[in-house]
mmCIF file of the N, C-alpha and C atoms, coordinates in Angstrom:
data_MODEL
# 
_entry.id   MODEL 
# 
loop_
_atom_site.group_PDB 
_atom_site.id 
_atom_site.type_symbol 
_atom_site.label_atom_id 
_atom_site.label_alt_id 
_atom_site.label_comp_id 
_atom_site.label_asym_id 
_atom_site.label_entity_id 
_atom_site.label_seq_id 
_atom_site.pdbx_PDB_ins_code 
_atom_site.Cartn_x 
_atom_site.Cartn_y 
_atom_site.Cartn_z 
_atom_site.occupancy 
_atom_site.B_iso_or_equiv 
_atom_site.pdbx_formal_charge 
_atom_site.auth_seq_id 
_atom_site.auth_comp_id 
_atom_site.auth_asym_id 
_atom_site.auth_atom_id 
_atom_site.pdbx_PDB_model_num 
ATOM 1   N N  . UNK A 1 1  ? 115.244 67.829 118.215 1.00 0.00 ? 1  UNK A N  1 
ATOM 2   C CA . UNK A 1 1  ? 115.052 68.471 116.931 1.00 0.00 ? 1  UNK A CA 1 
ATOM 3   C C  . UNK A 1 1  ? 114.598 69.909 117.168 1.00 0.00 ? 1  UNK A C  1 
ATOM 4   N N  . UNK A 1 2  ? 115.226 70.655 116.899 1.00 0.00 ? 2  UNK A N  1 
ATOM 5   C CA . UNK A 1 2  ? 114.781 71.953 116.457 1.00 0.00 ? 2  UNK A CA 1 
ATOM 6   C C  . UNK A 1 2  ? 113.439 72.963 115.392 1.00 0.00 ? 2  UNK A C  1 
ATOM 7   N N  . UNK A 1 3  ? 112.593 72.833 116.177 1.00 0.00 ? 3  UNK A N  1 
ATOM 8   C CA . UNK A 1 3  ? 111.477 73.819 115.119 1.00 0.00 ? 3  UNK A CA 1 
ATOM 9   C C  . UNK A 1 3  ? 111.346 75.153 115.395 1.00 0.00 ? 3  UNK A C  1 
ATOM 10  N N  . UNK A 1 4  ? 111.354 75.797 114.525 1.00 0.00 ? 4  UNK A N  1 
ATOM 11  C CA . UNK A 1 4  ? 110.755 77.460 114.947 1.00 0.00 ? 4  UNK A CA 1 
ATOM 12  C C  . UNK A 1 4  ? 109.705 77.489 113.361 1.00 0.00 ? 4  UNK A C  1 
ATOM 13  N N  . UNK A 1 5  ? 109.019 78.834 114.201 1.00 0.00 ? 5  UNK A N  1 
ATOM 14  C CA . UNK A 1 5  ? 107.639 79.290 113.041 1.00 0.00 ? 5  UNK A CA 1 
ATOM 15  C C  . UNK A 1 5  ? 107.923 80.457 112.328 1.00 0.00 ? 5  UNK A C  1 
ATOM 16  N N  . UNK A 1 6  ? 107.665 80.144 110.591 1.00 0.00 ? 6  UNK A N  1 
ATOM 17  C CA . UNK A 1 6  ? 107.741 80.940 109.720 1.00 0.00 ? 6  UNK A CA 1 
ATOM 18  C C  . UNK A 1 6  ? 106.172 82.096 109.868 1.00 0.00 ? 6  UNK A C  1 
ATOM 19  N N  . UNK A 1 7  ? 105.711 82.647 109.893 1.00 0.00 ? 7  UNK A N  1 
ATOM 20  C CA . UNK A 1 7  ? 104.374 83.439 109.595 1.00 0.00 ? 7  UNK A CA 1 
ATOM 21  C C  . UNK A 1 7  ? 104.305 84.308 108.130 1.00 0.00 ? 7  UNK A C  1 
ATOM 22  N N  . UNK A 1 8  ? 103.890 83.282 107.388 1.00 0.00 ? 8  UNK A N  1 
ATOM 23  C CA . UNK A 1 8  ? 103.355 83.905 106.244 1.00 0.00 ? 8  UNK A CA 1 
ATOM 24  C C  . UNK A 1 8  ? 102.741 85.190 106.153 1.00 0.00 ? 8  UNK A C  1 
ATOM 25  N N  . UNK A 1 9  ? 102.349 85.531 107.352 1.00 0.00 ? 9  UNK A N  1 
ATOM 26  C CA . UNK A 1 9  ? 101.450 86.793 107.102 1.00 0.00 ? 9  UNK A CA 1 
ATOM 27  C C  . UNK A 1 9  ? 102.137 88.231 107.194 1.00 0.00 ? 9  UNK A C  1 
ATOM 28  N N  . UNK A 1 10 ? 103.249 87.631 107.597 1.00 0.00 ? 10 UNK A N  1 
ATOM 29  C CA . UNK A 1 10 ? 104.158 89.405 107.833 1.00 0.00 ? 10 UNK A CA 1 
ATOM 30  C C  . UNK A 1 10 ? 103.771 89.537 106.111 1.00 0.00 ? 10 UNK A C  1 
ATOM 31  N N  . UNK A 1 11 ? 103.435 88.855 105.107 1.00 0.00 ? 11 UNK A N  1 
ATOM 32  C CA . UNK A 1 11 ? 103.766 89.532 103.611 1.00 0.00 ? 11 UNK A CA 1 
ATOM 33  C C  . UNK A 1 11 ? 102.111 89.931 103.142 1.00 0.00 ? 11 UNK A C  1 
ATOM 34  N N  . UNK A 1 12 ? 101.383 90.046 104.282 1.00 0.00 ? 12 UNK A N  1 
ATOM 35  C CA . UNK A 1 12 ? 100.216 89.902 103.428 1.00 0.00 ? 12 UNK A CA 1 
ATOM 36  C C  . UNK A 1 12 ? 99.020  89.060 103.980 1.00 0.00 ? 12 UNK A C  1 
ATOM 37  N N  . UNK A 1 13 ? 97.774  89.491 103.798 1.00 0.00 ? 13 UNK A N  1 
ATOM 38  C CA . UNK A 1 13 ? 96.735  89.135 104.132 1.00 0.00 ? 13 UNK A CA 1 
ATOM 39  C C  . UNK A 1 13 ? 96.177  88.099 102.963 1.00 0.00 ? 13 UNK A C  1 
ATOM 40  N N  . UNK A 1 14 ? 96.507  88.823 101.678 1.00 0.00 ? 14 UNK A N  1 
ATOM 41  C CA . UNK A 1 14 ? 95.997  88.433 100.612 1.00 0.00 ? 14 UNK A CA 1 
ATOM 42  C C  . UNK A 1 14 ? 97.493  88.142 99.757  1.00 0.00 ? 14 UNK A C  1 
ATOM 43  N N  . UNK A 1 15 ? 98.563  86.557 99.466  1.00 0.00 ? 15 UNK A N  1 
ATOM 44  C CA . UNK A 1 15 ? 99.110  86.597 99.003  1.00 0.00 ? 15 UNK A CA 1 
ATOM 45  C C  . UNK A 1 15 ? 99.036  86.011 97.271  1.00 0.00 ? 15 UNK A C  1 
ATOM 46  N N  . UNK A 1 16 ? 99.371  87.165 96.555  1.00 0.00 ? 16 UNK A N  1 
ATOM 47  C CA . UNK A 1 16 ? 98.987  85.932 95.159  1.00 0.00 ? 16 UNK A CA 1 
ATOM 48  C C  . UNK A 1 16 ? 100.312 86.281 93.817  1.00 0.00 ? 16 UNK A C  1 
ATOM 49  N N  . UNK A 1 17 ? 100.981 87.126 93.802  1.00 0.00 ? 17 UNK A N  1 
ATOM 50  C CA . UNK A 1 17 ? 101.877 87.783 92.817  1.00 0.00 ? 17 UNK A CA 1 
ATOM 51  C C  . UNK A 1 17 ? 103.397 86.790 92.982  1.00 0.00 ? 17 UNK A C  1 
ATOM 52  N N  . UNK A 1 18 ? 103.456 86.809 91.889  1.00 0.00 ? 18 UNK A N  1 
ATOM 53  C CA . UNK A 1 18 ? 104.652 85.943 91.931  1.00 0.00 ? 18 UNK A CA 1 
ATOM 54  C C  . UNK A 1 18 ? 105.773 86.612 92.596  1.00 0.00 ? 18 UNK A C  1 
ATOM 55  N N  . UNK A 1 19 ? 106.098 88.053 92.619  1.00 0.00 ? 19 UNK A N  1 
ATOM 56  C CA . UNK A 1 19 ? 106.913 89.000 93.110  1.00 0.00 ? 19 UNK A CA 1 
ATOM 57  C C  . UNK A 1 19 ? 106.827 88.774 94.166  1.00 0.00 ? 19 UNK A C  1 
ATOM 58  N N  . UNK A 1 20 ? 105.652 88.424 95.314  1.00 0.00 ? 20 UNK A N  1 
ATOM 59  C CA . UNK A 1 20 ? 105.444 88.451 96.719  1.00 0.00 ? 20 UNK A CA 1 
ATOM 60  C C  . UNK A 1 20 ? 106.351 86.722 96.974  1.00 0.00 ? 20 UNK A C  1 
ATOM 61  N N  . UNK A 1 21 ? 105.801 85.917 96.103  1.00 0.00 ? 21 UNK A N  1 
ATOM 62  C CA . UNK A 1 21 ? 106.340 84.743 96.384  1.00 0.00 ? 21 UNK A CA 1 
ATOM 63  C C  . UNK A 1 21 ? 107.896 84.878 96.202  1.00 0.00 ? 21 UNK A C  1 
ATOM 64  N N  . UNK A 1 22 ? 108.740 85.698 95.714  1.00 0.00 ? 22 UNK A N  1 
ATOM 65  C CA . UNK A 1 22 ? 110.199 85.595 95.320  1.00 0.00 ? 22 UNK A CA 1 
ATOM 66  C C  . UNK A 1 22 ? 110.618 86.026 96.404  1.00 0.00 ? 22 UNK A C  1 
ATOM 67  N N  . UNK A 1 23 ? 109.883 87.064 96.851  1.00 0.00 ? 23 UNK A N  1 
ATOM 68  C CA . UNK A 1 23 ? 110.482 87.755 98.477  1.00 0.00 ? 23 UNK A CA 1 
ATOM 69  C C  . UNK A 1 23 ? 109.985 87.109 99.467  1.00 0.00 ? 23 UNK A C  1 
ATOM 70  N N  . UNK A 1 24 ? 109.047 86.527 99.991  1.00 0.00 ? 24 UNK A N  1 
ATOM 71  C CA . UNK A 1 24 ? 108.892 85.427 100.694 1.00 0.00 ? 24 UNK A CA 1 
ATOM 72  C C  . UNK A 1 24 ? 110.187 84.510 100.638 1.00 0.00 ? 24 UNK A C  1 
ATOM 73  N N  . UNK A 1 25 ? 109.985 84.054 99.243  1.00 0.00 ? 25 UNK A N  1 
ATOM 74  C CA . UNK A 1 25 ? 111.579 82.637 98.885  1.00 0.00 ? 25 UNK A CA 1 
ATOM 75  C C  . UNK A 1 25 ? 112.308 83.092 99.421  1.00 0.00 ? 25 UNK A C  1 
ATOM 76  N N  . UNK A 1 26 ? 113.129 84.510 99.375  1.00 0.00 ? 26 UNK A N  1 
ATOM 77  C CA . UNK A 1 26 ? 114.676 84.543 100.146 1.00 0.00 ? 26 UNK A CA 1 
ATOM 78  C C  . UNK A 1 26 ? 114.694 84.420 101.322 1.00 0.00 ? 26 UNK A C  1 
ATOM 79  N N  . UNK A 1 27 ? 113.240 85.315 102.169 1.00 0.00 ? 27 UNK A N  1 
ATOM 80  C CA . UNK A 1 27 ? 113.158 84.885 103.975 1.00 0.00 ? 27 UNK A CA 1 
ATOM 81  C C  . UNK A 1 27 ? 113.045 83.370 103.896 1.00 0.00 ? 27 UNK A C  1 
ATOM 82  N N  . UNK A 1 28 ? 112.264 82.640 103.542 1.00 0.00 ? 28 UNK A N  1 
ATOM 83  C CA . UNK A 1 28 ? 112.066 81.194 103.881 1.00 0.00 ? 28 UNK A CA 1 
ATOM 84  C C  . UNK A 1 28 ? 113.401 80.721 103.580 1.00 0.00 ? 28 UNK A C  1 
ATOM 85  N N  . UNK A 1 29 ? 114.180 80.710 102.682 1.00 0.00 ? 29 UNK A N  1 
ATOM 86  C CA . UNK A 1 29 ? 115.191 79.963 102.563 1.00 0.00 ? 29 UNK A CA 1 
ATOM 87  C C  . UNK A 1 29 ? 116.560 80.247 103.551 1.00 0.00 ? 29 UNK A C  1 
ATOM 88  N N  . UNK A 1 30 ? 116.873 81.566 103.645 1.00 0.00 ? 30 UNK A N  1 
ATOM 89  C CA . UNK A 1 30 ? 117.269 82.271 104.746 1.00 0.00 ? 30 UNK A CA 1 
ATOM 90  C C  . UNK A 1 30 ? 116.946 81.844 106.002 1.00 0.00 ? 30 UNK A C  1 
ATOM 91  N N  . UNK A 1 31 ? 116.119 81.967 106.458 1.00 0.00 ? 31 UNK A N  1 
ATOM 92  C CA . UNK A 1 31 ? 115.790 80.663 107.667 1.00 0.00 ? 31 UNK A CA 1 
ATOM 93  C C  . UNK A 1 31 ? 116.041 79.525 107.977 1.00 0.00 ? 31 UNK A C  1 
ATOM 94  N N  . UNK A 1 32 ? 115.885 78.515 106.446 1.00 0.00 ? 32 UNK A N  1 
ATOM 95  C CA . UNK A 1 32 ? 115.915 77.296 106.216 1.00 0.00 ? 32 UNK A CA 1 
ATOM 96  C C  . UNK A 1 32 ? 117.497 77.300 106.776 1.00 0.00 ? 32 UNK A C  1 
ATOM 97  N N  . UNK A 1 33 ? 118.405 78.179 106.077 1.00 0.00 ? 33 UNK A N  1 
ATOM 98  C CA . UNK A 1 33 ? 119.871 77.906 106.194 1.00 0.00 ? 33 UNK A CA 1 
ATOM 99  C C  . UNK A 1 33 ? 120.190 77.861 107.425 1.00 0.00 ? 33 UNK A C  1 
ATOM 100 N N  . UNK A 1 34 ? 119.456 78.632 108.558 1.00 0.00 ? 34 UNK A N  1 
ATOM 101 C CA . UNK A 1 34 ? 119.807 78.738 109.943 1.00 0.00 ? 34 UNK A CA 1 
ATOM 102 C C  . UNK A 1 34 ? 119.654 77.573 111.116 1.00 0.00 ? 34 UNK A C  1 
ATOM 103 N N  . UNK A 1 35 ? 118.548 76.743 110.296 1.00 0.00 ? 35 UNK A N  1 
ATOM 104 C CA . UNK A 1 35 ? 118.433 75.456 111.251 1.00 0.00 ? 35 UNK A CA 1 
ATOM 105 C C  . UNK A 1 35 ? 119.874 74.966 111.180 1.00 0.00 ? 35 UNK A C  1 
ATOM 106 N N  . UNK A 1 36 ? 119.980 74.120 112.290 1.00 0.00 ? 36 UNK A N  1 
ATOM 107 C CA . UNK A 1 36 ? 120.537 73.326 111.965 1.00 0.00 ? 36 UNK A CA 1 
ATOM 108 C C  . UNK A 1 36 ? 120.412 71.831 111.710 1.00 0.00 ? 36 UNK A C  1 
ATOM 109 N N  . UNK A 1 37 ? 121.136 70.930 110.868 1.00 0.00 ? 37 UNK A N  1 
ATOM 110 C CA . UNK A 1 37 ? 120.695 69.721 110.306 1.00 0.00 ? 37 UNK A CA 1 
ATOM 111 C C  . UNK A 1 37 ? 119.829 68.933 111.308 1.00 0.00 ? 37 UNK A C  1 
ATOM 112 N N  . UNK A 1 38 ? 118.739 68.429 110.156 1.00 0.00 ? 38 UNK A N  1 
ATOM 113 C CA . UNK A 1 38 ? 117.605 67.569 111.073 1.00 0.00 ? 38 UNK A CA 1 
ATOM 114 C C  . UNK A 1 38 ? 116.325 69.262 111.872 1.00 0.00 ? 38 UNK A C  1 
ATOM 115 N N  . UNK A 1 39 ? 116.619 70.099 111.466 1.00 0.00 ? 39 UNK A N  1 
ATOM 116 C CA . UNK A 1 39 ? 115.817 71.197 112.067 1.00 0.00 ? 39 UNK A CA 1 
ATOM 117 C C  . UNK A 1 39 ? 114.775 71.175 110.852 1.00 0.00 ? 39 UNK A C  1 
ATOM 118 N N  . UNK A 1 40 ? 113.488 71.706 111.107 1.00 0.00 ? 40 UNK A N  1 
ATOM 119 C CA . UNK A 1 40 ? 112.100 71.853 110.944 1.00 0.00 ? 40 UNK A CA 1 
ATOM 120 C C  . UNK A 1 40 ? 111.679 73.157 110.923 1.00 0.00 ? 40 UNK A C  1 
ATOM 121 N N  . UNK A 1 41 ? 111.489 74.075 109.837 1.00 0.00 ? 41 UNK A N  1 
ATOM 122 C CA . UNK A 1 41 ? 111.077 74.989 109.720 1.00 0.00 ? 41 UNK A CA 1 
ATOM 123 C C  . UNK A 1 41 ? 109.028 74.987 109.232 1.00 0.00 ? 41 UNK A C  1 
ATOM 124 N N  . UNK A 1 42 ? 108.374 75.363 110.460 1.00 0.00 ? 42 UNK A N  1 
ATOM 125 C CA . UNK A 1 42 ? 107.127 75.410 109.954 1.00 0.00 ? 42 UNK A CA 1 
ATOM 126 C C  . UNK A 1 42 ? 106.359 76.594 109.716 1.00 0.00 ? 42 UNK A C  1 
ATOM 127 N N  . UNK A 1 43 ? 105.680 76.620 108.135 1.00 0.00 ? 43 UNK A N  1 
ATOM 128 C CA . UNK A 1 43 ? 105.035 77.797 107.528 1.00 0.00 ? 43 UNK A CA 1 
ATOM 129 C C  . UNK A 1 43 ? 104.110 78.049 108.264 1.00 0.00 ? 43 UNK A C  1 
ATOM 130 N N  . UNK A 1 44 ? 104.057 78.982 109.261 1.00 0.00 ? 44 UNK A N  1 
ATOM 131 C CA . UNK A 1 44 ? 102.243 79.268 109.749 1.00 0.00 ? 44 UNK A CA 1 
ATOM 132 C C  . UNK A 1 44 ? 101.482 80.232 108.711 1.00 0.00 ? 44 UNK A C  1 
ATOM 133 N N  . UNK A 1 45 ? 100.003 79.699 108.723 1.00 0.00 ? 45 UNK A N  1 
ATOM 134 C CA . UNK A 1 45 ? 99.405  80.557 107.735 1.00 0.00 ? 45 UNK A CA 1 
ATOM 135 C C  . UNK A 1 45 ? 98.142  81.306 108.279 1.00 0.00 ? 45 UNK A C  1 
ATOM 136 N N  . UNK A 1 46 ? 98.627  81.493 109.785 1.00 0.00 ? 46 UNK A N  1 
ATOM 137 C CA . UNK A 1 46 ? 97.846  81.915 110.471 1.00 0.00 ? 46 UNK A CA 1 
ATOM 138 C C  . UNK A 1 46 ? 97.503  83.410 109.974 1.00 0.00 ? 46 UNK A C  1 
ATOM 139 N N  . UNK A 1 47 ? 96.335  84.306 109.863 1.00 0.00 ? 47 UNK A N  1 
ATOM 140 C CA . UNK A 1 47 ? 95.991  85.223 109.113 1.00 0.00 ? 47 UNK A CA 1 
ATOM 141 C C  . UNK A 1 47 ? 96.225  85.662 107.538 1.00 0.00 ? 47 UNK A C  1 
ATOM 142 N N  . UNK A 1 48 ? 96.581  84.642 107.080 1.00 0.00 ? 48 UNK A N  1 
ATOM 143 C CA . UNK A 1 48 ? 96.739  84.395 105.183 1.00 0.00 ? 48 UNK A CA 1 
ATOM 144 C C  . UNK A 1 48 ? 95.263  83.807 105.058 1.00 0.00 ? 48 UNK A C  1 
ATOM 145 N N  . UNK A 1 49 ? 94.463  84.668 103.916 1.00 0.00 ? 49 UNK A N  1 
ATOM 146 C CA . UNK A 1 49 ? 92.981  84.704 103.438 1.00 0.00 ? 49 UNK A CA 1 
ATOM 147 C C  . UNK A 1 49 ? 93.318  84.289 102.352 1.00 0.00 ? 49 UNK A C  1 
ATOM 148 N N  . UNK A 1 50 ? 94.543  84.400 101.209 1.00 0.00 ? 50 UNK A N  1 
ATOM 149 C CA . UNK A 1 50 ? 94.579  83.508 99.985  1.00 0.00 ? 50 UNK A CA 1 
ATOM 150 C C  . UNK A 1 50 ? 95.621  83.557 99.720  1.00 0.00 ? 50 UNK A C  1 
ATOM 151 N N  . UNK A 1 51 ? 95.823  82.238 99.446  1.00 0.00 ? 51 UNK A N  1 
ATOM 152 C CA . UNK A 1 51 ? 97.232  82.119 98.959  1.00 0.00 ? 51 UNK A CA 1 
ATOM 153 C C  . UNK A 1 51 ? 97.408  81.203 97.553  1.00 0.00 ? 51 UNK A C  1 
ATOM 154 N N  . UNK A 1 52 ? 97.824  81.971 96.637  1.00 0.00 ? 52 UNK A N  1 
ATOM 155 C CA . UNK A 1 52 ? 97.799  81.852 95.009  1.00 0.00 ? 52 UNK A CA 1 
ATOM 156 C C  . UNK A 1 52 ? 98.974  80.764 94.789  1.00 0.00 ? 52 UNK A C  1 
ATOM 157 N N  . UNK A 1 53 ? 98.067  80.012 93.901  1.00 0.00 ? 53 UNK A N  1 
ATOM 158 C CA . UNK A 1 53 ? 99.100  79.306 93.343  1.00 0.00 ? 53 UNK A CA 1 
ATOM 159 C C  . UNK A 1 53 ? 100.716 79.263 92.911  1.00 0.00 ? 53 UNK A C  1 
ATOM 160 N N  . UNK A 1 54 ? 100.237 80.880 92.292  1.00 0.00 ? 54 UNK A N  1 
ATOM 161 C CA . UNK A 1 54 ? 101.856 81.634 91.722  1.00 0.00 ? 54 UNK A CA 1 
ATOM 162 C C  . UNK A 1 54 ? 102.760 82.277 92.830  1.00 0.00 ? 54 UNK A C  1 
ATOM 163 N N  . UNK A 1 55 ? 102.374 82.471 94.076  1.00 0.00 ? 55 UNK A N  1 
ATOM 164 C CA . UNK A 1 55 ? 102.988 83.272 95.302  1.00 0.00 ? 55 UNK A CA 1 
ATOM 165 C C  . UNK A 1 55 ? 103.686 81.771 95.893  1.00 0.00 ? 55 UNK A C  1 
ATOM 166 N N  . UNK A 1 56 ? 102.684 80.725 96.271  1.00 0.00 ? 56 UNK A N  1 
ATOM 167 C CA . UNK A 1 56 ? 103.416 79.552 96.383  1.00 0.00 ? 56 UNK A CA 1 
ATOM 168 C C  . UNK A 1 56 ? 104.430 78.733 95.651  1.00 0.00 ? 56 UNK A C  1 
ATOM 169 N N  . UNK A 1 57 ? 104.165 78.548 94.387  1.00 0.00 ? 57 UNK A N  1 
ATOM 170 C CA . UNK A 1 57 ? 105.128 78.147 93.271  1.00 0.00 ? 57 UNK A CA 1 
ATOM 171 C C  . UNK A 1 57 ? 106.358 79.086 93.429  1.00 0.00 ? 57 UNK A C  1 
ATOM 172 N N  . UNK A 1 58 ? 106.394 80.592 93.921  1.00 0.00 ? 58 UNK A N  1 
ATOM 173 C CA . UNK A 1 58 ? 107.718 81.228 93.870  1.00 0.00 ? 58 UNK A CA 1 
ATOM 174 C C  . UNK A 1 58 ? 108.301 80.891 95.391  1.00 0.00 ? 58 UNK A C  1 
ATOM 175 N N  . UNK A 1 59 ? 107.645 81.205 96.311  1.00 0.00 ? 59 UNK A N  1 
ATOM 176 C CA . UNK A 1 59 ? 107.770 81.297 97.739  1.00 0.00 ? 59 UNK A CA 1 
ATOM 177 C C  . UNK A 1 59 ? 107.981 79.631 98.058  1.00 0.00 ? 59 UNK A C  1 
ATOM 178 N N  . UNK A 1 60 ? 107.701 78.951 97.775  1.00 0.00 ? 60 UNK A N  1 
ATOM 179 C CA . UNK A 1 60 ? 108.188 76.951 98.744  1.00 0.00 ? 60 UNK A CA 1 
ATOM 180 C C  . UNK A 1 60 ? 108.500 76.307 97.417  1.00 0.00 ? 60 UNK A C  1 
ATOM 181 N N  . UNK A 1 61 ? 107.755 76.261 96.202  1.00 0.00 ? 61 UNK A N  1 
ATOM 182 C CA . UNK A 1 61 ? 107.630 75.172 95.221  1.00 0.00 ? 61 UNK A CA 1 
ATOM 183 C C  . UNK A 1 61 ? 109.490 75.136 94.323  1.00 0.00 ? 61 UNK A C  1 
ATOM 184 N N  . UNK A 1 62 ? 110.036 75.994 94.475  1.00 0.00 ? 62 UNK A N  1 
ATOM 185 C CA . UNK A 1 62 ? 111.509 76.262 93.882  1.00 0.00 ? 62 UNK A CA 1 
ATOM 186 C C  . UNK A 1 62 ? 112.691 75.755 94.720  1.00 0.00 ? 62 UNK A C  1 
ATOM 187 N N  . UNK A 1 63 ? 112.244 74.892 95.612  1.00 0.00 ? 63 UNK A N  1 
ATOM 188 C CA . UNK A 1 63 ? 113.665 74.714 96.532  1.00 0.00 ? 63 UNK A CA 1 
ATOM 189 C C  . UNK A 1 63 ? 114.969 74.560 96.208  1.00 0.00 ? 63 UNK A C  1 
ATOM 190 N N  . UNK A 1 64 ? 115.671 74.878 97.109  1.00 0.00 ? 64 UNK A N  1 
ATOM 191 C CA . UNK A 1 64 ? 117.462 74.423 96.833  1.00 0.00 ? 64 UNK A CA 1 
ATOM 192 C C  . UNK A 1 64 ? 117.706 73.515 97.502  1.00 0.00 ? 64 UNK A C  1 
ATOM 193 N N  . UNK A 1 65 ? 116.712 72.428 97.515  1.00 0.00 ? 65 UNK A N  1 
ATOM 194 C CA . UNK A 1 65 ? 117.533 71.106 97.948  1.00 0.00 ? 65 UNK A CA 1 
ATOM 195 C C  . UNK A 1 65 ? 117.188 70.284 99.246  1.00 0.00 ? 65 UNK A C  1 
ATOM 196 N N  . UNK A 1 66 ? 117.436 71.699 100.195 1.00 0.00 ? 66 UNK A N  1 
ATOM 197 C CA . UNK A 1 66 ? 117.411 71.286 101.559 1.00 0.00 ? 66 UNK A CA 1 
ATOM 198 C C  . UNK A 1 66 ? 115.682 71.342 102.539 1.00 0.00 ? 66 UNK A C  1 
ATOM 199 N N  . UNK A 1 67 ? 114.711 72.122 101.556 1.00 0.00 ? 67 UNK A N  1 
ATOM 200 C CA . UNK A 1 67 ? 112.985 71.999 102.022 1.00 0.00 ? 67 UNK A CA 1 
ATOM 201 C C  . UNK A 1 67 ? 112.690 70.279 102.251 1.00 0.00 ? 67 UNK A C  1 
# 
């Protein structure tokens, strides 16, 4: 199985705007498309100090299917 690491933090120390979460969504999903089937994409949240409900709800909570 295939894993590689997402790092939340290239967007931010402090993530909370729904705008941050929409641009997050296209890298994460963009990635997602690159595994290949049965591959594991994991969010690191290594140096993320907050992460808002509304940045998450745009950024993971909207999937197309394949999260």
């Amino acid at each position: 199985m295939v894993e590689r690491e997402f790092s939340l933090a290239k967007f931010g120390k402090r993530l909370g705007t729904r705008l941050e979460g929409q641009k997050a969504h296209a890298e994460i999903f963009s990635e997602l498309e690159k595994l290949p089937e049965g591959g594991v994409l994991i969010l690191d949240l290594e140096g993320v100090e907050v992460l808002s409900g509304s940045f998450a709800d745009e950024a993971i909570g909207k999937s197309p299917g394949k999260a």
